[in-house]
C-alpha positions as CSV (number, residue, x, y, z in Angstrom):
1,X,-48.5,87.8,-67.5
2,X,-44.8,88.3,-67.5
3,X,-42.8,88.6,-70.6
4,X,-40.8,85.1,-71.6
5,X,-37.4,87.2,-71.0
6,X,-38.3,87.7,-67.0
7,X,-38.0,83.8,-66.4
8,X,-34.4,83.8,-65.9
9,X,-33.7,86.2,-63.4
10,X,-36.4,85.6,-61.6
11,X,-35.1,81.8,-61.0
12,X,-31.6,82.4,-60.7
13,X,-31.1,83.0,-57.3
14,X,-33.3,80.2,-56.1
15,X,-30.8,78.0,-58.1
16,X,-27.4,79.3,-56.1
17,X,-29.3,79.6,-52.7
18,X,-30.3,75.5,-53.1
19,X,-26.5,75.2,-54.3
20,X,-25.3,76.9,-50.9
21,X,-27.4,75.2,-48.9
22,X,-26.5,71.3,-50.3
23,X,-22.6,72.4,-49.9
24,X,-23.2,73.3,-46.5
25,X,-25.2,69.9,-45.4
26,X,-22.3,67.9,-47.0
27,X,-20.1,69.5,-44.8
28,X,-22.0,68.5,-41.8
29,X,-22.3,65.0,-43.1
30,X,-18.4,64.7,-43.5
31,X,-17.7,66.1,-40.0
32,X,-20.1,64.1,-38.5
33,X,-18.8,61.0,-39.7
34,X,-15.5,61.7,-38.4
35,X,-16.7,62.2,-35.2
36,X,-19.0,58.8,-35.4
37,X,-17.7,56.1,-32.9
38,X,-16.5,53.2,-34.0
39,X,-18.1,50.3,-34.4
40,X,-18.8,47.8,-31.4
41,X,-15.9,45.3,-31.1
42,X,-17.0,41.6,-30.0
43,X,-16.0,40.8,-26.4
44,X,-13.0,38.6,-27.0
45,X,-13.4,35.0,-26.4
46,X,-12.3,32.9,-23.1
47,X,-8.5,31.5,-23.7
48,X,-8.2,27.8,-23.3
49,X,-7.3,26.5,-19.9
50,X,-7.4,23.7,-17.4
51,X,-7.7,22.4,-13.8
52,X,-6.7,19.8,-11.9
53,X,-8.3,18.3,-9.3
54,X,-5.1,18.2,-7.2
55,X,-1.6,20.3,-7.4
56,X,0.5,17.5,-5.5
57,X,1.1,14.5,-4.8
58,X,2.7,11.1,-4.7
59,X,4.8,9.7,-7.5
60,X,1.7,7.6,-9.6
61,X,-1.0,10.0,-8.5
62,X,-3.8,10.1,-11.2
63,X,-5.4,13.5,-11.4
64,X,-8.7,14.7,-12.8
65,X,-7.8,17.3,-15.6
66,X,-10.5,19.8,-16.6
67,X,-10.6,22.0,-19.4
68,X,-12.7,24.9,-21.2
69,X,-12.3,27.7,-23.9
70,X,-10.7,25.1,-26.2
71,X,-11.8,24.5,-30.1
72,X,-15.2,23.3,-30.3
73,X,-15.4,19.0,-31.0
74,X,-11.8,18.7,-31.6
75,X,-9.4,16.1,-31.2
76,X,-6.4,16.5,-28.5
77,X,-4.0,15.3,-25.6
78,X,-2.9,16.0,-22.1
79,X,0.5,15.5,-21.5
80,X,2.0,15.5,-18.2
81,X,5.7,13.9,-18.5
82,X,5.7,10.8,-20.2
83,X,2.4,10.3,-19.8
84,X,0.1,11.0,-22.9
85,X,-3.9,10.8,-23.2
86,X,-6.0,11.5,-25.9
87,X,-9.0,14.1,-25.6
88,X,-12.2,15.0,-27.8
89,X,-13.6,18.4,-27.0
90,X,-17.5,18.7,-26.4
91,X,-19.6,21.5,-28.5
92,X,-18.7,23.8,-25.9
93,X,-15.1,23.3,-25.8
94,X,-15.3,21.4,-22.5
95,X,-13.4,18.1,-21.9
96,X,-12.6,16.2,-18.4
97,X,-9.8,13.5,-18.4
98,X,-7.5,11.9,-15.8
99,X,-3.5,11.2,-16.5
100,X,-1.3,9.7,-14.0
101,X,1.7,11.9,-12.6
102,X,5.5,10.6,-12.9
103,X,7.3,8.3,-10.9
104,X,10.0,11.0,-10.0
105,X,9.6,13.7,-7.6
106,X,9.7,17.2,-9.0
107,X,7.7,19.8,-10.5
108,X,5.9,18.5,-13.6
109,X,3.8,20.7,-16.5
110,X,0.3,19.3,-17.6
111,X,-0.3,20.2,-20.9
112,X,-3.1,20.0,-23.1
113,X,-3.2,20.7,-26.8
114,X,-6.7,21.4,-29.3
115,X,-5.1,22.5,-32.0
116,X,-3.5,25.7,-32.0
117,X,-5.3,26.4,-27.7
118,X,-2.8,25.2,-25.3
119,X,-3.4,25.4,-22.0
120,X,-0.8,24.3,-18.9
121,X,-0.8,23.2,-15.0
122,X,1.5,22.7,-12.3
123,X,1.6,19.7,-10.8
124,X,4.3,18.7,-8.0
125,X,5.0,15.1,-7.3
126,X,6.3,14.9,-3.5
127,X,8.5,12.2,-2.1
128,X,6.4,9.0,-0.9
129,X,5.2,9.0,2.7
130,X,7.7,7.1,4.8
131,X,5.7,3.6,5.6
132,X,4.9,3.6,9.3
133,X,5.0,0.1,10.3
134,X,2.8,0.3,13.4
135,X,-1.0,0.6,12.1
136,X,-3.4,3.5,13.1
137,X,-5.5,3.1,16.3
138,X,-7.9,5.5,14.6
139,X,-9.4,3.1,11.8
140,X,-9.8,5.2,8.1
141,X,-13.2,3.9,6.7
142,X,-14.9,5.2,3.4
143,X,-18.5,5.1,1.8
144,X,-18.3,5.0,-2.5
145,X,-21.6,4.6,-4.7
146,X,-20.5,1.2,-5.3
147,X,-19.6,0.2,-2.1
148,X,-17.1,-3.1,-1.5
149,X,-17.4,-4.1,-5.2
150,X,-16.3,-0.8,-6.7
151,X,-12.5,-1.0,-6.8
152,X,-11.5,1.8,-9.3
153,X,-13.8,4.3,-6.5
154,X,-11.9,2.6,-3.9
155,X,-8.9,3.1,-5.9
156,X,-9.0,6.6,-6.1
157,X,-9.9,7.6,-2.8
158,X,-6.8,5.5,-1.7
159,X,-4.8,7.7,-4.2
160,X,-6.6,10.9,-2.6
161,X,-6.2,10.2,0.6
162,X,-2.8,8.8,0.7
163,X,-3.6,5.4,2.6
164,X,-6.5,2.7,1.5
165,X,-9.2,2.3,4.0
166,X,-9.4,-0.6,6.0
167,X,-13.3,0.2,6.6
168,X,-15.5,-0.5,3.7
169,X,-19.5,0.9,4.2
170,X,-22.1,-1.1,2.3
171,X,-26.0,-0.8,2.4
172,X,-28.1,-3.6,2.0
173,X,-32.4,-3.8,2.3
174,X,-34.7,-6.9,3.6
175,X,-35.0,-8.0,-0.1
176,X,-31.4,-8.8,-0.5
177,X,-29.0,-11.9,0.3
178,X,-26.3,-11.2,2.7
179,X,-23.7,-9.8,0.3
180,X,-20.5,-12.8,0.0
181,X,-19.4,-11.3,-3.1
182,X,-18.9,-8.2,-1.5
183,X,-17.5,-8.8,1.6
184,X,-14.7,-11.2,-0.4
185,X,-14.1,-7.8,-2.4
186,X,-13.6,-5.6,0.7
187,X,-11.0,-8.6,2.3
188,X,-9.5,-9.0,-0.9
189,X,-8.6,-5.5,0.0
190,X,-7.4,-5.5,3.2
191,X,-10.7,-4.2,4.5
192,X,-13.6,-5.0,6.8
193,X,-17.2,-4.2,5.4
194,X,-20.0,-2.0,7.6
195,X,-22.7,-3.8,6.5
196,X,-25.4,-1.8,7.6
197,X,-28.6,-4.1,7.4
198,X,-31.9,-1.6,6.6
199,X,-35.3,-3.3,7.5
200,X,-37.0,-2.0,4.2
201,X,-37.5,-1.5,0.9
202,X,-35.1,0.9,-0.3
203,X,-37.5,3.7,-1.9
204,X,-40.8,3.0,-0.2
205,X,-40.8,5.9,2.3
206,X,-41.6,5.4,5.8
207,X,-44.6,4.1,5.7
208,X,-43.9,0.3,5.1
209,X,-46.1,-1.3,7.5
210,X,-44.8,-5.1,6.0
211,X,-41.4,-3.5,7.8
212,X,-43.3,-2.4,11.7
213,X,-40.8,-2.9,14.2
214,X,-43.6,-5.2,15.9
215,X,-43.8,-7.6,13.2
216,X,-39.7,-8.2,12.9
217,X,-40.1,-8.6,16.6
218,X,-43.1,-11.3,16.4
219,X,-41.3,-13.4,14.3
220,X,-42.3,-12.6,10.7
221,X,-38.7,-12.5,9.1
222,X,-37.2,-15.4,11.0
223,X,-36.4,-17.7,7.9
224,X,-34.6,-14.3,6.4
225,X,-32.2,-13.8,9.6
226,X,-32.0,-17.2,9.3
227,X,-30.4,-17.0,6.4
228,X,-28.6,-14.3,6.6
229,X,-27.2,-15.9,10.1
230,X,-26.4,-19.4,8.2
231,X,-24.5,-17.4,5.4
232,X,-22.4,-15.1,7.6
233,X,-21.5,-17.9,10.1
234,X,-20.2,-19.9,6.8
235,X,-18.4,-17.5,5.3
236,X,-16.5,-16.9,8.6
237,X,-14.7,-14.0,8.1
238,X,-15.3,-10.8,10.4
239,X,-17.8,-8.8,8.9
240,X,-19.5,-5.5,11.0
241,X,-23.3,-5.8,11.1
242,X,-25.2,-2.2,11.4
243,X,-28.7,-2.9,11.4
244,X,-31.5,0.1,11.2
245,X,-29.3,2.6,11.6
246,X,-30.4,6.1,12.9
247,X,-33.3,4.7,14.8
248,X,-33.7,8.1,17.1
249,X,-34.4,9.8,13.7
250,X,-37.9,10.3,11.9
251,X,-36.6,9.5,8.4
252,X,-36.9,5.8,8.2
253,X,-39.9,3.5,8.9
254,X,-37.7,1.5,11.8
255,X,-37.7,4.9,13.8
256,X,-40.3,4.7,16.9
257,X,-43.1,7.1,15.9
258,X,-43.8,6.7,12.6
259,X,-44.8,3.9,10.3
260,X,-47.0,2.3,13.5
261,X,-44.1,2.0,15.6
262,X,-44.6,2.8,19.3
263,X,-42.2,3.3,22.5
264,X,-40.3,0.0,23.1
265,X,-40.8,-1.6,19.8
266,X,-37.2,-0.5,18.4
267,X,-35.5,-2.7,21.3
268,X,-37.9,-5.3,20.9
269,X,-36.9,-5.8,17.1
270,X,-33.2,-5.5,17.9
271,X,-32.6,-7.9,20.2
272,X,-35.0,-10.1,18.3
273,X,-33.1,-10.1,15.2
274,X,-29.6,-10.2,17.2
275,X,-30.5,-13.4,19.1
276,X,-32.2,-15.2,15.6
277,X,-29.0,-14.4,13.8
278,X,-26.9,-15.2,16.8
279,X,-28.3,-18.8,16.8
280,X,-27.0,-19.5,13.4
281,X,-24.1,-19.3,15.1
282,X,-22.3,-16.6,13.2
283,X,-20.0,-15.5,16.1
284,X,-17.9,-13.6,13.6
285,X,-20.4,-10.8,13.3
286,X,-19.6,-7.6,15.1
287,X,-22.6,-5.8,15.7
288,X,-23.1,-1.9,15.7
289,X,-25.4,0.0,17.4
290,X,-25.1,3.3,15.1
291,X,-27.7,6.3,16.2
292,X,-27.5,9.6,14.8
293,X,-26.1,12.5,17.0
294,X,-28.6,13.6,19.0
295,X,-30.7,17.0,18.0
296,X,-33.6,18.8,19.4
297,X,-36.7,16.8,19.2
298,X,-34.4,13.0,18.4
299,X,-35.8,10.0,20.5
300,X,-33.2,9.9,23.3
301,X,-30.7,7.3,23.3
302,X,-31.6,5.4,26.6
303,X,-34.8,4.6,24.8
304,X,-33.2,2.8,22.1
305,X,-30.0,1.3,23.5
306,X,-30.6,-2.4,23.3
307,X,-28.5,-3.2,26.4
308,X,-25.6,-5.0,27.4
309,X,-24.2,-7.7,25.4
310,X,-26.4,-6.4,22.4
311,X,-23.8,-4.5,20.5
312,X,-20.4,-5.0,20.2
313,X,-19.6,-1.4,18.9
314,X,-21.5,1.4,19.2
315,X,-21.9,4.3,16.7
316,X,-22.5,7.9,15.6
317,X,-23.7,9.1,12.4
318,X,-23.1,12.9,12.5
319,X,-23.2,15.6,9.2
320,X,-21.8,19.0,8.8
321,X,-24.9,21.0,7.1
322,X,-23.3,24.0,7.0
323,X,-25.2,26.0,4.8
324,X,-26.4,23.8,2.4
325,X,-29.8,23.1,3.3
326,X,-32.5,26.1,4.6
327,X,-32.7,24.6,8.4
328,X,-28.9,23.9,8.7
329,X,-26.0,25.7,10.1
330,X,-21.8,25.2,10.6
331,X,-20.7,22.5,13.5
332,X,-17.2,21.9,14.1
333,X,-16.6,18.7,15.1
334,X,-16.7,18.9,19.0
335,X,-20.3,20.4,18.6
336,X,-21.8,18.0,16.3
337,X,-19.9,14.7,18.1
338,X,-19.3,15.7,21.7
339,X,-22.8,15.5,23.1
340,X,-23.8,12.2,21.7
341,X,-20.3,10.7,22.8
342,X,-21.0,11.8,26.7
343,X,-24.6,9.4,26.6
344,X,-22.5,6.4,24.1
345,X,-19.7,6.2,27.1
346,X,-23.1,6.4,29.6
347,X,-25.0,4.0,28.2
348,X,-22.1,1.9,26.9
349,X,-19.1,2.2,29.1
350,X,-16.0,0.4,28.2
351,X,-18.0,-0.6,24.7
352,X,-15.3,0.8,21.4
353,X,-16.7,4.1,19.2
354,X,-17.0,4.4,15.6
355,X,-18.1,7.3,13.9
356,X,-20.2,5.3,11.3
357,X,-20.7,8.4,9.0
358,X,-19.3,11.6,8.7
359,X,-18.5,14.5,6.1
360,X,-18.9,18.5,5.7
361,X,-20.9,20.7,3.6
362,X,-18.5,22.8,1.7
363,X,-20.5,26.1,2.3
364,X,-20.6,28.3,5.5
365,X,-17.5,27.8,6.6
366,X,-13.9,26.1,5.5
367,X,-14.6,22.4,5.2
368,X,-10.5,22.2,5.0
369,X,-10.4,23.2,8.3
370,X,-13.8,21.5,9.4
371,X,-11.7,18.3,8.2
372,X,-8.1,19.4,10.0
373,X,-10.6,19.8,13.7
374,X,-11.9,16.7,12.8
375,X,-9.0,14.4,13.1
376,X,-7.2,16.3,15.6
377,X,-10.7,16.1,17.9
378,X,-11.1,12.6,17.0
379,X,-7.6,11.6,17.8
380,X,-7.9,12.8,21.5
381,X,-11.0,10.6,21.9
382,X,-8.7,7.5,22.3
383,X,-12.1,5.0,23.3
384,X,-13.1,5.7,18.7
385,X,-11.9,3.5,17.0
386,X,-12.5,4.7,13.7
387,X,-14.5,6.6,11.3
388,X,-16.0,6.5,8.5
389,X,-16.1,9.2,5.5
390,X,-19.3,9.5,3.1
391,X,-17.4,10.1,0.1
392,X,-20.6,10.8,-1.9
393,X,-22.0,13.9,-3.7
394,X,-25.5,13.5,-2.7
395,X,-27.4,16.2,-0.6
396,X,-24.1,18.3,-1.0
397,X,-20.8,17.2,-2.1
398,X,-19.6,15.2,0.9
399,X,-16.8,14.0,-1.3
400,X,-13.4,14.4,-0.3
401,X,-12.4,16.2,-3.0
402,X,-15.0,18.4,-3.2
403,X,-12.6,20.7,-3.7
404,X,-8.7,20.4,-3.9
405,X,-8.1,22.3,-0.7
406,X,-10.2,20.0,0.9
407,X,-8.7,17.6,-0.7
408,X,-5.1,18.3,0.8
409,X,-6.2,18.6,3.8
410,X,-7.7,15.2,4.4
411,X,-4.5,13.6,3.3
412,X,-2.8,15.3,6.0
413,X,-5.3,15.0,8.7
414,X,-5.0,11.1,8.1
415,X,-1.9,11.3,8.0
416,X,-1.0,12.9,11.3
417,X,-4.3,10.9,13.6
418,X,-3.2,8.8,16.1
């Protein structure tokens, strides 16, 4: 055992070795918090802003104003000149409104205020369009959801396109009443309605078998053209008929080859429902023989074509795709119209052209240009007589404005037609 006066210098220098050793590890603790990074920052947020669904236009143009990045269900306005609209953000910050531009030519600000988020727009507001007194040859038509009846759609395609249609598209199935209220709507307008008459039920499919082409033809819906006939012929105004359109299709259960339909039938129920309503003696019907453009594996047109003195117009419904769907591909105008033209002037000759239904995709291509070609091909086709635009966002957005470049350049294709 060792004596009681060993147990200090034995322990001793364990003591300043610890010491030594617990000076040095706060050393390295200090440095290495200098050389720490520092900490993460959050990425900063969006800053407030807005779009507008057009940059110019006539004085009293209303434009769709968009906005994001802006305080989170807040109360605002957008100003743009005198003009002054309340806003109330959405949880995300989002809000959509629509102000009118001033009266006076000029650059104008759009402004919109959520709190302390402002955001601003230019807007300029060109000189009016001189009036041309001397009407189009080339007759502006337009398809809405509403159709005849919806005048604030109507309304602002006008305002979009710089000139109100004079062509109103309207859909109707065999369980309706010829439309009076909506035909007085269209007139009321300055407009004509393209009634296009669907033997159906609207969301039955094709196979409808009540509908077979053989049974309108045998006599089954007399009383109902009878009506319809009887109505029209009162009313007494000129109204466009369009009945089962895009018959050389495979989509609808009037189409030869599906829903029981055979080879001949279509013809057969045409001219039968022509001559019923014709007897009613509603000579102020114009009626439209409206396939769609011919594709690979369509039921040709000579097949179909009801004959001389059966239609009083005849028509072409014809899509640009693009991109938009897997089968579909980009058609300028002279490739997607040119081809079914060449058989309408064959089987028709002399008989006038409307292009019953029309737009472009927005994707594979520039649908501003698509719409520029279209007008300036359509233009040098002086036997059509008009068109007719699908302004619906349905498949794709067919709409006019599907985006403001589009936009500007169907006001100016209008514009400048023949």
């Amino acid at each position: 055992m060792l004596p009681a006066t060993a147990t200090p210098s034995s322990v001793g220098p364990v003591r300043g070795t610890a010491f030594r050793l617990l000076l040095l590890a706060t050393a390295i603790a200090t440095l290495m918090v200098g050389l720490a990074p520092p900490p993460a920052q959050a990425a900063p947020a969006q800053p407030a802003r807005i779009t507008l669904s057009s940059t110019s236009g006539e004085p009293g143009t209303p434009v769709a104003v968009t906005g994001a990045g802006f305080p989170k269900r807040s109360k605002g306005t957008v100003v743009a000149g005198s003009a002054k609209v309340a806003i109330t953000t959405t949880s995300t910050g989002y809000f959509q409104t629509s102000i009118m531009m001033p009266a006076q030519p000029g650059q104008v600000t759009v402004t919109a205020t959520v709190g302390a988020a402002v955001a601003t727009a230019a807007f300029t507001v060109v000189e009016p369009a001189p009036v041309n007194d001397s009407p189009k040859s080339l007759r502006f038509g337009i398809g809405t959801n509403g159709g005849p009846s919806a005048g604030g759609e109507l309304d602002e395609v006008a305002a979009l396109a710089g000139e109100a249609p004079s062509i109103v598209l309207s859909y109707k199935d065999f369980n309706q009443p010829a439309p009076i209220a909506e035909l007085d709507a269209a007139r009321a307008r300055g407009a004509e309605t393209l009634l296009t008459w669907e033997p159906w039920t609207w969301g039955g499919g094709t196979s409808q078998p009540a509908y077979s082409l053989d049974r309108i033809a045998a006599g089954d819906y007399d009383a109902y053209l009878r009506e319809w006939g009887t109505t029209l012929a009162t009313w007494g105004h000129p109204v466009y008929l369009r009945f089962a359109h895009e018959m050389n299709g495979d989509w609808y259960p009037w189409a030869e080859g599906v829903n029981g339909n055979g080879p001949g039938d279509y013809i057969a129920a045409y001219r039968h429902v022509h001559d019923v309503v014709a007897s009613t003696g509603a000579s102020n019907i114009s009626w439209v023989w409206s396939p769609n453009v011919p594709y690979w594996g369509s039921t040709p047109l000579e097949a179909l074509y009801p004959g001389q003195g059966y239609a009083d117009v005849v028509a072409l419904d014809g899509y640009n795709w693009g991109t938009s769907q897997s089968w579909s591909g980009w058609q300028e105008p002279e490739a997607l119209f040119g081809e079914g033209l060449a058989q309408l002037r064959t089987l028709a000759p002399g008989v006038p052209i409307m292009i019953g239904e029309t737009a472009s995709a927005e994707s594979g291509g520039s649908k501003a240009q698509w719409i520029t070609n279209l007008f300036g091909y359509l233009s040098a086709q002086q036997d059509v007589m008009g068109l007719v635009w699908f302004h619906i966002n349905k498949e794709t957005d067919w709409r006019i404005n599907s985006t403001t470049a589009s936009a500007d350049a169907f006001r100016a294709g209008l514009a400048s037609r023949r």
